[in-house]
C-alpha positions as CSV (number, residue, x, y, z in Angstrom):
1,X,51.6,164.4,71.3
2,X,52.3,162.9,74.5
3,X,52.9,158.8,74.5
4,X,49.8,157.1,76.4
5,X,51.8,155.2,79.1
6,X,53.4,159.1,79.9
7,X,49.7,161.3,79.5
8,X,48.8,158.9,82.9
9,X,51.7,160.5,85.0
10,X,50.9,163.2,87.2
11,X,52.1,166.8,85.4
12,X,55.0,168.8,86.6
13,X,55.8,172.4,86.4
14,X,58.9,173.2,85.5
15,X,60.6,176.4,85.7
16,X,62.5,178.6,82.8
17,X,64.2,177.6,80.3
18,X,62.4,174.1,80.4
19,X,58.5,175.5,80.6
20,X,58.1,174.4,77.1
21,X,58.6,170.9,78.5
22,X,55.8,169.2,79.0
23,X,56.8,167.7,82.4
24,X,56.1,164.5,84.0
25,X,56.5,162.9,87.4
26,X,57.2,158.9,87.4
27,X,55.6,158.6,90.6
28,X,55.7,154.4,91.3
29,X,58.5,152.2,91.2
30,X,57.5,150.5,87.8
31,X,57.2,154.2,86.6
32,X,60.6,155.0,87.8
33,X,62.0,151.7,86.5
34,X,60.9,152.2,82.8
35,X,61.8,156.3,82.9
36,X,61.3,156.7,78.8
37,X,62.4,153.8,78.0
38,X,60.2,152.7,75.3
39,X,59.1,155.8,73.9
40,X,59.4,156.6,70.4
41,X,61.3,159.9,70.6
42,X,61.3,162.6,74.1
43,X,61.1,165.4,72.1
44,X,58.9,168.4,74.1
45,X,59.0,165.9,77.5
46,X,60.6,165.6,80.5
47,X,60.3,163.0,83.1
48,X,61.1,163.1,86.6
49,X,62.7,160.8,88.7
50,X,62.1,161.1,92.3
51,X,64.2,159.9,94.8
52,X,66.6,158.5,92.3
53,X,70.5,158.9,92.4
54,X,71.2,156.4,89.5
55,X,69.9,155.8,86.5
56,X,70.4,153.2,82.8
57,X,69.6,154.1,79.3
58,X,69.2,150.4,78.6
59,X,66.1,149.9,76.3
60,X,66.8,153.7,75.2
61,X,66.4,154.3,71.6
62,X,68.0,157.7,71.8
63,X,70.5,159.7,74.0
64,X,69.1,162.0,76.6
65,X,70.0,164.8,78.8
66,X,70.0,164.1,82.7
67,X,69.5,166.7,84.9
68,X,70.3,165.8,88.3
69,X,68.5,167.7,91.0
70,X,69.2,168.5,95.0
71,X,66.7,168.5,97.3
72,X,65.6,172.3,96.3
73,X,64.9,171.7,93.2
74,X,68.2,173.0,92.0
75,X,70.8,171.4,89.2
76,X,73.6,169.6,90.3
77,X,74.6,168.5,87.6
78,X,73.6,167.6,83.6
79,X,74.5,164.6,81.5
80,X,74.3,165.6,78.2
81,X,73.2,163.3,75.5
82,X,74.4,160.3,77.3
83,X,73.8,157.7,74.8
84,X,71.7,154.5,75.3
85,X,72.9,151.5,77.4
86,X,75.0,153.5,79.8
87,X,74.4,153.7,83.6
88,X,74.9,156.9,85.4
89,X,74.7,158.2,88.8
90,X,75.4,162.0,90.9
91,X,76.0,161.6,94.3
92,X,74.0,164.1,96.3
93,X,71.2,164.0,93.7
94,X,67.2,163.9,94.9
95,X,65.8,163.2,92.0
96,X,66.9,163.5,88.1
97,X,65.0,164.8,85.1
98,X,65.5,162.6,81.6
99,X,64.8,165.0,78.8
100,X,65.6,165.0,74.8
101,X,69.1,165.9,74.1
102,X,69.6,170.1,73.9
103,X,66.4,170.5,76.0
104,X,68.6,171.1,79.4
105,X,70.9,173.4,76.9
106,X,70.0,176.7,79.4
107,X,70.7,174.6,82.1
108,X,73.9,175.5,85.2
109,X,74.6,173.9,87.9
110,X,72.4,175.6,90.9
111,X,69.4,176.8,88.1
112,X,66.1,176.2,89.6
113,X,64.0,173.6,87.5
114,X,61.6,172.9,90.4
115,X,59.9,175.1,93.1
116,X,61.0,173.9,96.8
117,X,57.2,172.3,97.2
118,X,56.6,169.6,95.1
């Protein structure tokens, strides 16, 4: 079940291996701010972060996997299971996707997560 502060977000399709996701676009600043911060567990979500080249895992209960994204759509880079109160950043990045930890597993650098128009 989807937390109630995330089921307000607009949806976002994701492409394979993360179509299982159900996918999440933090859309306002505050949005952006709080990413999952606060939520019990990110198990089956993913959140994205537009426009974002940095971001903390303070008031993280959890480690996540950070998939950072160019503007295409494509992977970067991924932070696996970066633990909670930790700050981290990708140059180059567009946006960045916070997901549970394993969930960007299928995930190489220039893998499409997005499609070009969204």
């Amino acid at each position: 079940m989807l937390p109630p502060r995330l089921a307000t977000l607009p949806p976002l399709q994701l492409r394979p291996p993360l179509t299982h996701l159900n996918g999440r676009r933090a859309h306002t600043p505050l949005a952006r701010l709080r990413g999952l911060a606060g939520v019990a567990a990110p198990h089956g979500v993913a959140l994205l972060l537009p426009r974002t080249r940095s971001v903390h895992t303070f008031g993280m209960r959890f480690a996540l996997d950070l998939v950072w994204l160019d503007r295409d759509g494509r992977v970067l880079r991924v932070d696996r299971a970066v633990p909670p109160r930790r700050l981290r950043g990708c140059r180059g990045a567009r946006a960045v996707l916070e997901t549970a930890p394993g969930a960007a597993a299928g995930l190489r650098p220039g893998s499409p997560v997005l499609s070009p128009a969204r």
